[in-house]
OpenMM code with the backbone's topology and positions (N, CA, C; nanometers):
from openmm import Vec3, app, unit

residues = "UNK UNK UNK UNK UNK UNK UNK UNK UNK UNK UNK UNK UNK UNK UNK UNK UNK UNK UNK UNK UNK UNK UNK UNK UNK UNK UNK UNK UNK UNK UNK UNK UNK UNK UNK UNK UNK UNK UNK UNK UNK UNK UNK UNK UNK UNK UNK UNK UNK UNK UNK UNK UNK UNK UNK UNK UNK UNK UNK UNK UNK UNK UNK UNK UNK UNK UNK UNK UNK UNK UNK UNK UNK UNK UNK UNK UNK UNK UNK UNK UNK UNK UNK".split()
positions = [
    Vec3(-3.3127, 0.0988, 1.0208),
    Vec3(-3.3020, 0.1896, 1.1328),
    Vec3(-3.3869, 0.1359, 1.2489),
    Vec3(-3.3055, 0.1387, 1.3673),
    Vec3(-3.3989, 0.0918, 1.5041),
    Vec3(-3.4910, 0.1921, 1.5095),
    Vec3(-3.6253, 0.1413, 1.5663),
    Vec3(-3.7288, 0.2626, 1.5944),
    Vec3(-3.6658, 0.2981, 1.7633),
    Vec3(-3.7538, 0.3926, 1.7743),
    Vec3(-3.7429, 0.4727, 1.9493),
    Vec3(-3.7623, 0.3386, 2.0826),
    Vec3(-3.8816, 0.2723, 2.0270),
    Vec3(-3.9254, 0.1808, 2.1338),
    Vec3(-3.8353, 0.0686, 2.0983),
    Vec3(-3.7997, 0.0079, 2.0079),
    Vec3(-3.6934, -0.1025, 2.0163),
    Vec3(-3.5669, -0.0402, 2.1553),
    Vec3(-3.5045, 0.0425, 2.0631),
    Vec3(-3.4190, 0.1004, 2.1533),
    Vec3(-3.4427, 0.1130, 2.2817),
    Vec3(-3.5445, 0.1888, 2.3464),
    Vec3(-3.5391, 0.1961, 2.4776),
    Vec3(-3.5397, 0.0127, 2.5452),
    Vec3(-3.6774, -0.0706, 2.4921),
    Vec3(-3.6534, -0.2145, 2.5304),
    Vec3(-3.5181, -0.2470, 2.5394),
    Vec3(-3.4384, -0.1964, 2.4688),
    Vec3(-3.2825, -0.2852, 2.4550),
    Vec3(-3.2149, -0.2358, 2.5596),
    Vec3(-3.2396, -0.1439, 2.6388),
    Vec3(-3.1702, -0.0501, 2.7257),
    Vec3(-3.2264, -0.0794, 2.7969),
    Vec3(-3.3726, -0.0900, 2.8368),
    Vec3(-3.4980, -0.1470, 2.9744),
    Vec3(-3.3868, -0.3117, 2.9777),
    Vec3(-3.3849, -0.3698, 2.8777),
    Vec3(-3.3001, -0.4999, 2.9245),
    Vec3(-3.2045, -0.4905, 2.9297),
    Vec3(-3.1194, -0.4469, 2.9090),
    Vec3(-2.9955, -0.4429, 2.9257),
    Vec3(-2.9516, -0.4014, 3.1110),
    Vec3(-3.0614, -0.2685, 3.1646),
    Vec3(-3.0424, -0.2588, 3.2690),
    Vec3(-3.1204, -0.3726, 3.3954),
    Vec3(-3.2347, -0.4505, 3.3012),
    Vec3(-3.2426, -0.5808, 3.3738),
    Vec3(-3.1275, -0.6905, 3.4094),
    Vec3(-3.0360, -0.6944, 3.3029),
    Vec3(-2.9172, -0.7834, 3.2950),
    Vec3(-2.8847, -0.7263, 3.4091),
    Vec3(-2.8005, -0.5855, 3.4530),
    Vec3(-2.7420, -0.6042, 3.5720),
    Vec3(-2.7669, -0.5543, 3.6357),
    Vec3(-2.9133, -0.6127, 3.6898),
    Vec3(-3.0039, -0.6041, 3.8289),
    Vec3(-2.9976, -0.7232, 3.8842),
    Vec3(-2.9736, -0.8618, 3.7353),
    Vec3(-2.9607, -1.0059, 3.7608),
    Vec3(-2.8451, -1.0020, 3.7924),
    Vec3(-2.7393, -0.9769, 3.7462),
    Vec3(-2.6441, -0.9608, 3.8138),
    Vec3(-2.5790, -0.9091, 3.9353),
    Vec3(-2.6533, -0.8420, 3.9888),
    Vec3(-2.6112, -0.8150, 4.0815),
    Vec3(-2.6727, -0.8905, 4.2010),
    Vec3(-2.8299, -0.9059, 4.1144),
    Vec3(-2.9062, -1.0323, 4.2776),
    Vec3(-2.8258, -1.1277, 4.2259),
    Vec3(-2.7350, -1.2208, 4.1560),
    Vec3(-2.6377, -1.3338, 4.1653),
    Vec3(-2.5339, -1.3126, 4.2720),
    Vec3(-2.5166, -1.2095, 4.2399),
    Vec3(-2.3393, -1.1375, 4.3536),
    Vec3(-2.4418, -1.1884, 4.4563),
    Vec3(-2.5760, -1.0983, 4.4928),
    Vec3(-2.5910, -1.0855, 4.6601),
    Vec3(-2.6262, -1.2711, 4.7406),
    Vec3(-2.6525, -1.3693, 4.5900),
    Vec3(-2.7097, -1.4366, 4.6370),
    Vec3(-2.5500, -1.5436, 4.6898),
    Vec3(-2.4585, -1.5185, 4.5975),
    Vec3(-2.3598, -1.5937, 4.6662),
    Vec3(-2.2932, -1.5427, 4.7605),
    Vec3(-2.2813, -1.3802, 4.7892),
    Vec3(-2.2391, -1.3530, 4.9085),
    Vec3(-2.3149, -1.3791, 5.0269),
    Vec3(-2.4384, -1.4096, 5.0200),
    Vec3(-2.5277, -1.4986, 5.1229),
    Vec3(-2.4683, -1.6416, 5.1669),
    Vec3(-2.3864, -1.6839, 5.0706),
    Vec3(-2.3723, -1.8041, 5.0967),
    Vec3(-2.2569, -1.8048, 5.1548),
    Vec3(-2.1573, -1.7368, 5.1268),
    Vec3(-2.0044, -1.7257, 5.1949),
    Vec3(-1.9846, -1.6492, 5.3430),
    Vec3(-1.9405, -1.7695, 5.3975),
    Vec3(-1.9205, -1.7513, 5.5485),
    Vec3(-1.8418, -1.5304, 5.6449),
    Vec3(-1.7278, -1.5731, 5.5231),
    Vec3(-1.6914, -1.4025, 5.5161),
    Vec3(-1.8032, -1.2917, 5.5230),
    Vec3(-1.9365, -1.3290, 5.4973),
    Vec3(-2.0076, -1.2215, 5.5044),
    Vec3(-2.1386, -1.2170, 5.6282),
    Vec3(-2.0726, -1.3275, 5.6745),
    Vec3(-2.1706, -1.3571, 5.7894),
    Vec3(-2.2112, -1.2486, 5.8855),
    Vec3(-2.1742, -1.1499, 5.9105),
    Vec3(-2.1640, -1.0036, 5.9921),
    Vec3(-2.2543, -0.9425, 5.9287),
    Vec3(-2.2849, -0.9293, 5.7911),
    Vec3(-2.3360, -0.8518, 5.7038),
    Vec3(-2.4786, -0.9405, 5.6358),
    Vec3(-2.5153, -1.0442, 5.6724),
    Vec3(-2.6155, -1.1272, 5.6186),
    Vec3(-2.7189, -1.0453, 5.6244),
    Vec3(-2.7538, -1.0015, 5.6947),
    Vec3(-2.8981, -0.9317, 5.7367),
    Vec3(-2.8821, -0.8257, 5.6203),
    Vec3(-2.8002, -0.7321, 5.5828),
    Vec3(-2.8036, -0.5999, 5.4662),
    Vec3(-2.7977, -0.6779, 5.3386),
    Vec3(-2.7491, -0.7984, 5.3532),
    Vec3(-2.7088, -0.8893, 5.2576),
    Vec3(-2.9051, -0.9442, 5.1860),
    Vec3(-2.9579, -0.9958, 5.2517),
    Vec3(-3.0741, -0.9854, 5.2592),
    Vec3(-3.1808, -0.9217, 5.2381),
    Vec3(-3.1195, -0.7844, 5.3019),
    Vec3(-3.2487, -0.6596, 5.2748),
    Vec3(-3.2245, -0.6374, 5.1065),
    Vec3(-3.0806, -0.6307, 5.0687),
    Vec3(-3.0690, -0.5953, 4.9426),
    Vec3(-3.1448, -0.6602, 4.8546),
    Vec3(-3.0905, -0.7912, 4.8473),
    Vec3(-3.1516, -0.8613, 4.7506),
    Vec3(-3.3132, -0.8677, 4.7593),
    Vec3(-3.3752, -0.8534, 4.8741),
    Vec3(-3.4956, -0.8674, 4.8701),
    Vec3(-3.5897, -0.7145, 4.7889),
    Vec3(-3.4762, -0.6527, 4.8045),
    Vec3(-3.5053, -0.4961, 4.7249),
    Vec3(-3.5190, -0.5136, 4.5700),
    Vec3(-3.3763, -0.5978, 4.5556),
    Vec3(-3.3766, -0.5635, 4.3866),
    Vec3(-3.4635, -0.6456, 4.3506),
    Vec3(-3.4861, -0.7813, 4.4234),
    Vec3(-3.5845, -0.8500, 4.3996),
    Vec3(-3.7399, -0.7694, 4.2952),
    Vec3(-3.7631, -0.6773, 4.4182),
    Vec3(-3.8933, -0.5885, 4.3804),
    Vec3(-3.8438, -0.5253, 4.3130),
    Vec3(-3.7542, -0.4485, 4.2611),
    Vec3(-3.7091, -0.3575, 4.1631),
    Vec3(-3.7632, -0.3967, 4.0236),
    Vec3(-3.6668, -0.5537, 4.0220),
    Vec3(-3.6611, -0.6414, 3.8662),
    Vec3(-3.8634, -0.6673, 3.8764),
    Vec3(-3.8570, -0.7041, 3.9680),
    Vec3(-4.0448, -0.7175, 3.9309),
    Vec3(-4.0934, -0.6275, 3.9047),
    Vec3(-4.0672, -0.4758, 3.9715),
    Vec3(-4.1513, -0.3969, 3.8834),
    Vec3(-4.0948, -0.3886, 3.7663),
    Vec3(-3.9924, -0.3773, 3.7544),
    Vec3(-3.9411, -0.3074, 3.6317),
    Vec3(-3.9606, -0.4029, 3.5170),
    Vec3(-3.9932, -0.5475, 3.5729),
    Vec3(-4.0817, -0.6407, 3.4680),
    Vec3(-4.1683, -0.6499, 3.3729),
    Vec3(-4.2374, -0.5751, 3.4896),
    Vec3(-4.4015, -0.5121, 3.4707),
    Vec3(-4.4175, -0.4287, 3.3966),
    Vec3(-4.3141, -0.3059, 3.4116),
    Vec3(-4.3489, -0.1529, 3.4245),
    Vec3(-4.3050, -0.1972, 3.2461),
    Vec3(-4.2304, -0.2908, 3.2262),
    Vec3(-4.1638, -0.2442, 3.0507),
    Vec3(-4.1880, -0.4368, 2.9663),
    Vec3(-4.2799, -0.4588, 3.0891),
    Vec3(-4.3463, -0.6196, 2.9911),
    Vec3(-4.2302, -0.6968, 2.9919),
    Vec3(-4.1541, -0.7273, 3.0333),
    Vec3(-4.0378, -0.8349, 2.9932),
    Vec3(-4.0214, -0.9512, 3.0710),
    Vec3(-4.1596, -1.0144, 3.0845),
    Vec3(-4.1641, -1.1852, 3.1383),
    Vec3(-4.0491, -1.2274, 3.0745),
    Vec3(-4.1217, -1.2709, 2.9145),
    Vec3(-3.9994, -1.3119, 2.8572),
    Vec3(-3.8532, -1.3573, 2.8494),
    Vec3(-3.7846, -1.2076, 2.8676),
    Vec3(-3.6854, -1.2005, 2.9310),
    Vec3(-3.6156, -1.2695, 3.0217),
    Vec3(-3.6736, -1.2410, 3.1471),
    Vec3(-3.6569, -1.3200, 3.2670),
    Vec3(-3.6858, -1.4719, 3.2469),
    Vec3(-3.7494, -1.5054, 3.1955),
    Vec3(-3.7810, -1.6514, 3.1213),
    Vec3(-3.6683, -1.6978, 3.0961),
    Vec3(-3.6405, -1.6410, 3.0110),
    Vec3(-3.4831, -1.6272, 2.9121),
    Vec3(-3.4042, -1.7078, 3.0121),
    Vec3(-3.3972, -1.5845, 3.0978),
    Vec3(-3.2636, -1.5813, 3.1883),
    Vec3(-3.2807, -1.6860, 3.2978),
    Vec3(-3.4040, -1.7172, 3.3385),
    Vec3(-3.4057, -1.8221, 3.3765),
    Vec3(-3.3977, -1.9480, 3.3739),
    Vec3(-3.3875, -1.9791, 3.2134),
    Vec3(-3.3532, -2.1427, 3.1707),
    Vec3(-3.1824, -2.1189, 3.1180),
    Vec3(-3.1637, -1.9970, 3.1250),
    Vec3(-3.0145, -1.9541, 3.1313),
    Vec3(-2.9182, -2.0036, 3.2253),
    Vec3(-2.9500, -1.9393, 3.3174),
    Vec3(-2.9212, -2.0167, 3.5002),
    Vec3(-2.9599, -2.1377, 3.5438),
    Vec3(-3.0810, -2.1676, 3.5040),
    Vec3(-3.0637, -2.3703, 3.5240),
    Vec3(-2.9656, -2.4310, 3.4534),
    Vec3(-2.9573, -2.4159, 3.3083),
    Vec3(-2.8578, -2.4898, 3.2479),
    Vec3(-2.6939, -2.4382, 3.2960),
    Vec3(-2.6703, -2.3306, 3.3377),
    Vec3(-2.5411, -2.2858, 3.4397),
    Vec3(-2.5455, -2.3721, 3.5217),
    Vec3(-2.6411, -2.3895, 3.5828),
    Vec3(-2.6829, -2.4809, 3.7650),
    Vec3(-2.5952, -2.6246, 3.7554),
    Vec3(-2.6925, -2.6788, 3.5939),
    Vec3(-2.6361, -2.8170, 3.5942),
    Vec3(-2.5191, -2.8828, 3.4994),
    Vec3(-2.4656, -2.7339, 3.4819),
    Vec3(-2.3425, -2.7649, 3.4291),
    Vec3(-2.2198, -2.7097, 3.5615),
    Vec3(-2.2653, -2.6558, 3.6460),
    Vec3(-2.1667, -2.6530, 3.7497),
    Vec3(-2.1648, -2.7704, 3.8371),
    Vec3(-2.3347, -2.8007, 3.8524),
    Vec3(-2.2928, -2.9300, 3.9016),
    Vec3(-2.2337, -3.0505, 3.8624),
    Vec3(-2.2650, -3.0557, 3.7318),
    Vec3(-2.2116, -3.1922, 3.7003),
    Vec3(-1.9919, -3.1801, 3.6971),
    Vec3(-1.9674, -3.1133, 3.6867),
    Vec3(-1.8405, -3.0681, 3.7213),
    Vec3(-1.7608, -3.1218, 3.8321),
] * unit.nanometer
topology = app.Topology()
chain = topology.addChain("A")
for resn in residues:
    res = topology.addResidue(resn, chain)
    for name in ("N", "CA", "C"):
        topology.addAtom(name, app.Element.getBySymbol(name[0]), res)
């Protein structure tokens, strides 16, 4: 049986997953010309969730995690590039 605190961690990450996901969306719609009108909200956002995922780092301990997800996305990086 999962205890209480496993569970909530799995749910604290799970809603980290798509906070990363969504700063991915904002970071390539930064990059696409179509959103050039909108760069600046484009910006504020991500710089929001930015602080969100950091606190919410903090607030429930999950360096780790983000660790994770970060040698996650390099090896994405250089498998798109080499493509």
């Amino acid at each position: 049986m999962q205890s209480a605190q496993t569970f909530r961690r799995g749910r604290a990450i799970a809603f980290l997953e798509r906070l990363d996901i969504k700063r991915s969306t904002l970071m390539q719609q930064l990059n696409q010309p179509e959103y050039d009108a909108i760069k600046q909200v484009l910006s504020g956002e991500l710089k929001a969730t930015d602080a969100i995922m950091q606190e919410f780092i903090h607030a429930f301990e999950l360096r780790e995690v983000m660790l994770e997800q970060d040698a996650k996305r390099d090896r994405e990086e250089v498998k798109d590039e080499s493509n």
